[in-house]
ZAKOL-33803 format. One line per field, with one value per residue (C-alpha): chain; x, y, z. Coordinates in Angstrom, 2 decimals, padded with zeros to 5 digits. Example, Ala and Ser with C-alpha at 12.3 -4.5 7.8 and 13.67 -1.06 7.14 Angstrom:
2
c = c(A, A)
x = c(012.30, 013.67)
y = c(-004.50, -001.06)
z = c(007.80, 007.14)
***
This chain:
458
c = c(A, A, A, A, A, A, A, A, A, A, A, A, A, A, A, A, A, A, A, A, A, A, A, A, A, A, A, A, A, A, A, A, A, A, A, A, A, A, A, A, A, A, A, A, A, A, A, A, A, A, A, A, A, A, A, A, A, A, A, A, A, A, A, A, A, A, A, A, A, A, A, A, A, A, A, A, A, A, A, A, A, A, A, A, A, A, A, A, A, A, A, A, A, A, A, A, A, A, A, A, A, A, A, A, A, A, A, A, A, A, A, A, A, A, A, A, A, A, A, A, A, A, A, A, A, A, A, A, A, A, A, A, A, A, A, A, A, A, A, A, A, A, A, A, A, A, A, A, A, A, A, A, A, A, A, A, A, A, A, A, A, A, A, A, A, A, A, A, A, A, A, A, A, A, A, A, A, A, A, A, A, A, A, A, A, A, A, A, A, A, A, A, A, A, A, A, A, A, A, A, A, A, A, A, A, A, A, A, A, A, A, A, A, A, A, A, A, A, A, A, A, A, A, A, A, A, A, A, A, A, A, A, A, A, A, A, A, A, A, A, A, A, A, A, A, A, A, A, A, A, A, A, A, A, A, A, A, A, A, A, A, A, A, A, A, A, A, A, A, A, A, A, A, A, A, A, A, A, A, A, A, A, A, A, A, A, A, A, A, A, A, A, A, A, A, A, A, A, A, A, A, A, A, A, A, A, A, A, A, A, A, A, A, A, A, A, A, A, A, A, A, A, A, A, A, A, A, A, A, A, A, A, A, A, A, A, A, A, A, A, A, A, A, A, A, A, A, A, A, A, A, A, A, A, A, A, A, A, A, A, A, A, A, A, A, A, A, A, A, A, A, A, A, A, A, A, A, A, A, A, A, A, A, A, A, A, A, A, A, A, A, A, A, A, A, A, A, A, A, A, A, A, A, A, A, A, A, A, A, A, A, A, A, A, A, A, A, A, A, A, A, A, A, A, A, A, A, A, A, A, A, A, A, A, A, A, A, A, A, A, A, A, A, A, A, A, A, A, A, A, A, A, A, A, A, A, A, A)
x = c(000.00, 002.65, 004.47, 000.57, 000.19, 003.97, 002.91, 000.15, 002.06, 004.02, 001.13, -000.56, 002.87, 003.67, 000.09, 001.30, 000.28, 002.21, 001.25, -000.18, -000.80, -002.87, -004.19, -005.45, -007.31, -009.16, -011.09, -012.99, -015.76, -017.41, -020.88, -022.57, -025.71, -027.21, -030.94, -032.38, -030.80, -031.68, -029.10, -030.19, -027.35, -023.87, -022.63, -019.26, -018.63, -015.63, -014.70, -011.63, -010.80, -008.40, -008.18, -005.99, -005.02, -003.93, -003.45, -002.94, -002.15, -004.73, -007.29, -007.54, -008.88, -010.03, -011.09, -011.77, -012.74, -013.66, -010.77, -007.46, -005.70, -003.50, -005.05, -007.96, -005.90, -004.31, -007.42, -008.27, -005.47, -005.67, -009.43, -007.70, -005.42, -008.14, -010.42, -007.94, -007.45, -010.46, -010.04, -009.21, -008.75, -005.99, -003.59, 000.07, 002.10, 002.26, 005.86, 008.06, 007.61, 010.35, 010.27, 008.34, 008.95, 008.03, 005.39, 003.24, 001.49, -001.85, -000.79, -002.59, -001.24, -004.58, -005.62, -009.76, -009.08, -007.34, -009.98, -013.26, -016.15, -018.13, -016.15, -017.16, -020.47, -020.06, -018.46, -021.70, -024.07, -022.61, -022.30, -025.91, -026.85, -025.41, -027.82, -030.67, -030.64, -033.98, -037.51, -037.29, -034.56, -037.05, -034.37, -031.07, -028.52, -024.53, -022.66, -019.03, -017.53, -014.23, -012.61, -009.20, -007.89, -004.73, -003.70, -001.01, -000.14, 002.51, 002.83, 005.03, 007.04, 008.83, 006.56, 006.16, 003.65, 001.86, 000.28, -002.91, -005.31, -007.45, -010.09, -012.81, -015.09, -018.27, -021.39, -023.87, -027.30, -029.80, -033.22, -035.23, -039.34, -041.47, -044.70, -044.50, -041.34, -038.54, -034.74, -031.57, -027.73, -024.98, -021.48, -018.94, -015.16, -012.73, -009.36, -006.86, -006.01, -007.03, -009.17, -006.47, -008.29, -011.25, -009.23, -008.51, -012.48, -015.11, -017.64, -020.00, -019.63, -019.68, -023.15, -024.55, -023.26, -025.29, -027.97, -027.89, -027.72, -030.72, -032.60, -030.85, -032.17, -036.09, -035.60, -034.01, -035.56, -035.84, -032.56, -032.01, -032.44, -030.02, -026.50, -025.42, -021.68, -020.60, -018.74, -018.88, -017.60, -014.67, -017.12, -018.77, -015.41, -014.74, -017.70, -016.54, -012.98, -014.64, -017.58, -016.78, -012.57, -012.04, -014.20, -013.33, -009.66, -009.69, -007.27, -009.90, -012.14, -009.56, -008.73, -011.79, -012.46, -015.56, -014.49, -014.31, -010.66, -009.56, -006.85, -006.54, -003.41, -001.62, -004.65, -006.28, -009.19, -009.03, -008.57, -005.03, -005.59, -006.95, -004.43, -005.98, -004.55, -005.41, -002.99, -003.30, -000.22, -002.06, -001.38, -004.05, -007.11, -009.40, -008.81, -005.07, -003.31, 000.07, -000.19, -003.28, -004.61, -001.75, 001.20, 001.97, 003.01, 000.43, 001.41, 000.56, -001.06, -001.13, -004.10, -004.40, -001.46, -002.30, -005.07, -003.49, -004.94, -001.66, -002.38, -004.10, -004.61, -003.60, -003.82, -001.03, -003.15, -004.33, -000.64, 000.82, -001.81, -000.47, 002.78, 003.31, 003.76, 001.07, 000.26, -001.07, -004.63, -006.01, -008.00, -010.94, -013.89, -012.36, -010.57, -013.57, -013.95, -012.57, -009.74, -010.46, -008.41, -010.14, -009.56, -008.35, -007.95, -009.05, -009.62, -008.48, -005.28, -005.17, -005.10, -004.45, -008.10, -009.54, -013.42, -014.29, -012.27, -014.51, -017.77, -016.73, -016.63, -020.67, -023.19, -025.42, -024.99, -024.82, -022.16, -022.92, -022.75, -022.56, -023.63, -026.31, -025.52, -023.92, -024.03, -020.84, -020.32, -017.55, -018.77, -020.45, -018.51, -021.89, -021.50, -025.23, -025.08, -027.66, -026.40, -027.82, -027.95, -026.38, -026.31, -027.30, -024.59, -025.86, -023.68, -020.18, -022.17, -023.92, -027.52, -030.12, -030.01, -030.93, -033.13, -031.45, -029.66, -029.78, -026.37, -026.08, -023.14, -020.48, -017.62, -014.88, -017.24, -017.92, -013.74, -012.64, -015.20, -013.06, -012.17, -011.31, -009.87, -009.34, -006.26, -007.51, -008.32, -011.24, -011.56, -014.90, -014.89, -016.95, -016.75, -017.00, -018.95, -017.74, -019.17, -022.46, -021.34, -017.37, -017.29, -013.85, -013.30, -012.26, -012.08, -012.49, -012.44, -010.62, -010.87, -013.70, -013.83, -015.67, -017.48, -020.73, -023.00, -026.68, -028.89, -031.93, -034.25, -037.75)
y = c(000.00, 002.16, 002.17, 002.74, 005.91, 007.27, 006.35, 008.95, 011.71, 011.72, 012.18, 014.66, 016.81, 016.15, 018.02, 020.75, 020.73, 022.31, 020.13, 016.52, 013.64, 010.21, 007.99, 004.88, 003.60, 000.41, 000.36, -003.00, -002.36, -004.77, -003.86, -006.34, -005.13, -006.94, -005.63, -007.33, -010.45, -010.59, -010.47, -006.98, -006.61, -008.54, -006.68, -006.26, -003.33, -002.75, 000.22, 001.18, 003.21, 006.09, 009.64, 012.54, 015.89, 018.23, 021.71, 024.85, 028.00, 027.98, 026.11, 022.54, 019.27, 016.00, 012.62, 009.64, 006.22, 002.89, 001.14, 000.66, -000.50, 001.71, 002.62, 003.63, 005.44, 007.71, 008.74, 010.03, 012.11, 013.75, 014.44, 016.19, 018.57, 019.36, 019.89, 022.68, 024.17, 024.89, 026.80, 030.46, 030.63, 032.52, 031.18, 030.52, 027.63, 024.62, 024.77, 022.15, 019.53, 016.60, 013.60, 011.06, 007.01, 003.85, 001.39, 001.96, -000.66, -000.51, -000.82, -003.60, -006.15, -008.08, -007.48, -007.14, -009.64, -012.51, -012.54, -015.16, -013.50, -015.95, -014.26, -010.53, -011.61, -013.03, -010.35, -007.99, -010.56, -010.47, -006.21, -006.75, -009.08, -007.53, -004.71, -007.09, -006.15, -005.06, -005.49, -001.30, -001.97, -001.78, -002.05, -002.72, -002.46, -003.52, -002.54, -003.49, -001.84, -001.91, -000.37, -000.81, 002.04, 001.03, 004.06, 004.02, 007.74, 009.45, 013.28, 015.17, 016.04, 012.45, 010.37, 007.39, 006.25, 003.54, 003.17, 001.81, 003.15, 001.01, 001.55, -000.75, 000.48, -001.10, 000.86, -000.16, 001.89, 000.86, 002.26, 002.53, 003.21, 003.20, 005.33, 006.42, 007.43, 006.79, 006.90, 006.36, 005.84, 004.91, 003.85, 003.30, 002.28, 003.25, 003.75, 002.87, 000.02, -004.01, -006.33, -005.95, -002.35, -004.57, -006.36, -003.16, -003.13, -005.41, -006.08, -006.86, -004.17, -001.63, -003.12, -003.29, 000.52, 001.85, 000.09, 001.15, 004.47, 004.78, 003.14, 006.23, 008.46, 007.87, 009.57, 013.17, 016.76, 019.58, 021.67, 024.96, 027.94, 030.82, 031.29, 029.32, 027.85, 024.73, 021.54, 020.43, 016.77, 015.80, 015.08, 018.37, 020.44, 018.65, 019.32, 023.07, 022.61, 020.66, 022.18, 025.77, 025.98, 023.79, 024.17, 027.83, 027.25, 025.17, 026.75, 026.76, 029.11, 031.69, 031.99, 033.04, 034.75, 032.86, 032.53, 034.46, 033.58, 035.24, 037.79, 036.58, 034.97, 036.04, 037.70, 036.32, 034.58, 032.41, 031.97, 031.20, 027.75, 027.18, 024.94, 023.67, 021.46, 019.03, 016.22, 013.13, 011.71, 010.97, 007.11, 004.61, 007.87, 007.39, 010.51, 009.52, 009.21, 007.87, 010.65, 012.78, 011.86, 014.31, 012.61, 014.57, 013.43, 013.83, 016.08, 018.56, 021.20, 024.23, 026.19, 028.21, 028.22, 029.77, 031.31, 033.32, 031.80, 031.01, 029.17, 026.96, 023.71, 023.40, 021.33, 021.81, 024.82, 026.67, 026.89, 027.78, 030.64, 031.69, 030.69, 028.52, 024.21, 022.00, 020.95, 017.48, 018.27, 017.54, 014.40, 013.34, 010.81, 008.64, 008.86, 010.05, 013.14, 016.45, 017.30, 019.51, 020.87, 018.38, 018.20, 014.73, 014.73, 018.00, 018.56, 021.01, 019.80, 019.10, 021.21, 020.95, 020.97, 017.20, 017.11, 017.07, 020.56, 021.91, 020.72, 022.15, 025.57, 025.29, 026.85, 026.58, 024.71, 022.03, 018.65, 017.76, 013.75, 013.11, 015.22, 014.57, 017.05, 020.34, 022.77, 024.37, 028.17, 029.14, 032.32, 033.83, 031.71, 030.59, 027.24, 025.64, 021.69, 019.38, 017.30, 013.96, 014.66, 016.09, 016.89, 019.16, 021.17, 022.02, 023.74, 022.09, 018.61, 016.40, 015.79, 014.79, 013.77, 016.26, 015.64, 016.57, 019.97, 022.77, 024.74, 027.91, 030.96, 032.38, 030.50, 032.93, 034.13, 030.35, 029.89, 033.57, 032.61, 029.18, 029.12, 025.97, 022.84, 019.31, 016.74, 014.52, 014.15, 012.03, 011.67, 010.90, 008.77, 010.14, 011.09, 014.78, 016.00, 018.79, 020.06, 017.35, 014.55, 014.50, 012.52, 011.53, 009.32, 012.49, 012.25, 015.17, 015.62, 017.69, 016.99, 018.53, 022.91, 024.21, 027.58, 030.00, 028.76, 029.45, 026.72, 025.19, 022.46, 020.72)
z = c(000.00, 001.08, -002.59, -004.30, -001.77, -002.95, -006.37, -006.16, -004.13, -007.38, -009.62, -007.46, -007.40, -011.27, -011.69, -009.84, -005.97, -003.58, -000.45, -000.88, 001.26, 000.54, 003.49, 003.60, 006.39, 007.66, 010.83, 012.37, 015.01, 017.01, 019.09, 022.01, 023.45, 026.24, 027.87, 030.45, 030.32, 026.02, 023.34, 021.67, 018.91, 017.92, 014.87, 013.02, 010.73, 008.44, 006.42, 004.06, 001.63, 000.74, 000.93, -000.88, -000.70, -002.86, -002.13, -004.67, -002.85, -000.04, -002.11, -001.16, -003.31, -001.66, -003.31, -001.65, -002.34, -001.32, -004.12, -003.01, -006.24, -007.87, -010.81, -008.75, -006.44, -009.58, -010.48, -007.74, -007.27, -010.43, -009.19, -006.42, -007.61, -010.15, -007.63, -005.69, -009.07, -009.43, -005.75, -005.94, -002.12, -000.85, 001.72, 003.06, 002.16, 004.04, 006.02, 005.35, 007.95, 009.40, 007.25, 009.68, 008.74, 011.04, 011.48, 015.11, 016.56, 018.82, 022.84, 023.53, 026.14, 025.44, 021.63, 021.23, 018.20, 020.46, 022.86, 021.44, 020.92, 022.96, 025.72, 025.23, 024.95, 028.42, 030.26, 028.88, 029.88, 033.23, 033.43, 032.85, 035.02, 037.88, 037.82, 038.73, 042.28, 043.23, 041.98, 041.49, 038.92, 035.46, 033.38, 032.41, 029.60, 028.92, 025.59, 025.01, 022.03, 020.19, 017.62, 015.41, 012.84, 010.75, 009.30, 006.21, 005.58, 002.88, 002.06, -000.31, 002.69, 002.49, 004.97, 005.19, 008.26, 009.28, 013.01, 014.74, 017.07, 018.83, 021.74, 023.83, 025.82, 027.87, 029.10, 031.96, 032.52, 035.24, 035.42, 038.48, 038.69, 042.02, 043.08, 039.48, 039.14, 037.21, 036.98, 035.65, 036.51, 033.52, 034.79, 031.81, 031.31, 028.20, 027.02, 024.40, 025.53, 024.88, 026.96, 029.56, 030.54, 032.34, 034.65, 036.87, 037.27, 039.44, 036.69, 039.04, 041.29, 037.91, 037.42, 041.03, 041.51, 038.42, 039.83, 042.88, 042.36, 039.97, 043.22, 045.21, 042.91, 043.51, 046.52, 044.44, 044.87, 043.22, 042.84, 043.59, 041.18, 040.55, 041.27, 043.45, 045.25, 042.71, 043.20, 039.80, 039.64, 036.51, 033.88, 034.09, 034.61, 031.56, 029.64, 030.56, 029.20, 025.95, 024.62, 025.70, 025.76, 023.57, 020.67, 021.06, 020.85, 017.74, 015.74, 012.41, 014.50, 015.66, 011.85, 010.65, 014.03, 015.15, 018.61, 022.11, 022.21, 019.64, 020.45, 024.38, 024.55, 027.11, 029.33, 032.55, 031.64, 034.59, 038.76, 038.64, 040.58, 036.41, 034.31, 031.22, 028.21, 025.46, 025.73, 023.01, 024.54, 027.81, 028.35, 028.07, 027.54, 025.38, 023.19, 022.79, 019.84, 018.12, 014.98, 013.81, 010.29, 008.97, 010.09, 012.82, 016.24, 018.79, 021.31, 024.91, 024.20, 027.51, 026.91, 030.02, 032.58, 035.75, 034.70, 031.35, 028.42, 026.06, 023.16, 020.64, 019.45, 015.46, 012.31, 009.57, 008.18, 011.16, 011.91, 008.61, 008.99, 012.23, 011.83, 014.20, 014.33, 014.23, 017.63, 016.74, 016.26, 012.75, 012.50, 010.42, 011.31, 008.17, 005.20, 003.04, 005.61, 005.42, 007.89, 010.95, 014.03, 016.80, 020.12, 021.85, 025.64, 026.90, 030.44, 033.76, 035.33, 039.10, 042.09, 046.18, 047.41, 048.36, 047.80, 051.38, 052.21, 049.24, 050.67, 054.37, 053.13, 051.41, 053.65, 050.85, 047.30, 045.47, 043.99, 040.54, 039.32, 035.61, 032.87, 030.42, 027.64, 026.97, 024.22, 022.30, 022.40, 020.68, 019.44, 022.64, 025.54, 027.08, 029.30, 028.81, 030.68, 031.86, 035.02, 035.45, 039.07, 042.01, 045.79, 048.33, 050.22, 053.55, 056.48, 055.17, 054.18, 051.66, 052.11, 050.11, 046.34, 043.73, 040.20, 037.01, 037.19, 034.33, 034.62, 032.88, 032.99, 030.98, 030.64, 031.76, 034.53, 035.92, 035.50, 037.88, 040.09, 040.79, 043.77, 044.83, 042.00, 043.04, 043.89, 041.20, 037.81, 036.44, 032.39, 030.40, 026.71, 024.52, 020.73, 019.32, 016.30, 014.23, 011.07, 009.98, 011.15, 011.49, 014.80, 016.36, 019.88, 022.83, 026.25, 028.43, 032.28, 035.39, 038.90, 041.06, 040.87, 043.53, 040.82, 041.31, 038.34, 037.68, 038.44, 038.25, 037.46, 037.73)
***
């Protein structure tokens, strides 16, 4: 494949691009969905194909296809560079870039594709299973998935790549109902890793714990409206650094000057207990990556240090534009998608607070658990989330359970009123859309930040 890809490079810079690159990729996925104690769905997908780029001053061309062979292949790359002839966009020249060869493989102690499939389906039938501990418990679901991308990548900067990416990653989601109600609790467990990643987990106690706390949850109130003090637990700190500080610190919407962030590097935007980065090196997470779909190493990104917001995350464009390196960041769902600047592993870094000196200081206010949704601001820096549920803060302690939380502020607001930011770090799979329906595997995540947010609720 490798000499088909170089093969095409040639023709694509023969026609005249300045920049070119052709990737081929092949991803396997495997779903098992188990519902109250039924097989629901056991299905295999596979998809391959290739992808090109050619690029004629700051016009691009892209063609794709499902054929591999290589007169297939050379078709489509004269399809490309007449494609970003046909551009009349200006734009600076891609920067020469290292020369990158090697082949990667997935870090996997236990590879997905060793294990039978007889045993996945048991492990989900147990994960199920265990959430059968009560007559209140209505329903119950387990999903294992797992993925495997093999990625062959060359560019008319000399490259030569090949690497894998690979992730599992098994859901379980109890529902409760008594005296008409009716509840819900999910627990889940990812990474970038192989089957090895389940044996640091008690399936059973996963199972009984979501459960459990979808019985707990019968017994929720009404939260509190308005501002209010805010322990906000790692996956909705991280929907914070995601959906609002992320998205707005893609280096595609600085460019074109879509988001808040433009033009704040180097200001306070932030209590200076705030540290925030994107970090695809992060062992084992499940936003991590070996190279983005460009070739280029994945790497940390520091978006806010101490509070002063200092940088962005950046594709090969984005950074020609602002002259600065790629940090990493531009990845695309598949090989017949365009290429964006994406986040991987966003989230807050750590601070010297434990949860329980946070809660002490609360006359009044609230712990969040779980998110349900949040909405991306990148133009206006609003933070909009949905928690799946929280707790009351009374007098320095926890009391009673809380119904489904609205949370609502501005961003930069929500991160100067910090005032207190967690020993550790929790991190959330999930995957991230961008454009119609360019999805990508993320995490994000922080520790517990202790915030005054506007809430409310039913």
């Amino acid at each position: 494949m490798e000499d088909v890809l170089r093969k095409a490079i040639r023709i694509m810079q023969d026609e005249g691009a300045e920049f070119c690159d052709a990737r081929y990729q092949e991803s396997r996925t495997l779903v098992i969905s188990v519902s109250n104690r039924e097989l629901r769905n056991m299905s295999s997908g596979r998809l391959a194909g290739v992808g090109l780029r050619a690029r004629i001053g700051g016009s691009w061309g892209f063609a794709a296809g499902g054929k591999a062979d290589s007169g297939a292949i050379a078709e489509l790359a004269r399809n490309a560079v007449r494609a970003a002839r046909a551009g009349d966009c200006p734009g600076k020249p891609i920067p020469e870039q290292p020369s990158r060869t090697g082949s990667y493989r997935q870090k996997a102690r236990i590879p997905p594709s060793k294990v039978p499939i007889e045993e996945k389906l048991a492990m989900v039938k147990d994960l199920d299973e265990a959430q059968q501990i009560s007559d209140k418990i209505v329903n119950t679901n387990a999903i294992y998935l797992e993925s495997m991308r093999t990625t062959v990548l060359a560019n008319s900067f000399g490259s030569s790549l090949q690497w894998e990416d690979g992730r599992v990653r098994m859901f379980a989601n109890a529902v409760a109902a008594d005296a008409g109600r009716m509840e819900s609790y999910r627990e889940s467990i990812a990474g970038t890793r192989g089957m090895e990643l389940f044996q640091n987990y008690d399936l059973a106690e996963v199972g009984v714990n979501a459960a459990r706390e979808a019985i707990v949850q019968l017994g929720a109130v009404k939260p509190p409206s308005g501002p209010v003090t805010c322990i906000t637990d790692p996956e909705i700190t991280g929907l914070l650094a995601h959906e609002v500080m992320g998205h707005a610190s893609e280096g595609d919407e600085i460019v074109k000057r879509r988001s808040f962030l433009t033009d704040q590097v180097g200001k306070v935007v932030a209590n200076e207990q705030i540290t925030m980065v994107d970090d695809g090196t992060l062992d084992g997470a499940y936003g991590s990556l070996q190279f983005d779909d460009e070739g280029t190493p994945s790497s940390r990104t520091v978006i806010i240090r101490d509070g002063i917001y200092t940088g962005y995350m950046h594709n090969l464009e984005t950074g020609a534009e602002m002259g600065v390196p790629s940090t990493g960041n531009g990845r695309a769902q598949d090989f017949g998608r365009r290429m964006w600047v994406r986040m991987t592993n966003t989230f807050f870094e750590a601070g010297d607070w434990t949860l329980e000196e946070m809660v002490e200081d609360v006359k009044f206010g609230i712990l969040t658990d779980k998110f349900v949704n949040g909405m991306e601001d990148p133009v206006g820096g609003g933070f909009e989330a949905k928690a799946h549920r929280g707790f009351l803060i009374e007098n320095g302690k926890v009391t009673r359970p809380l119904r489904a939380i609205t949370l609502t502020g501005k961003a930069l607001d929500i991160l100067r009123t910090t005032d207190a930011v967690g020993r550790k770090v929790g991190h959330d799979a999930g995957n991230c859309g961008k454009g119609t329906e360019d999805y990508v595997p993320v995490s994000s995540g922080g520790p517990y930040c202790r915030s005054i947010i506007i809430a409310g609720g039913d």
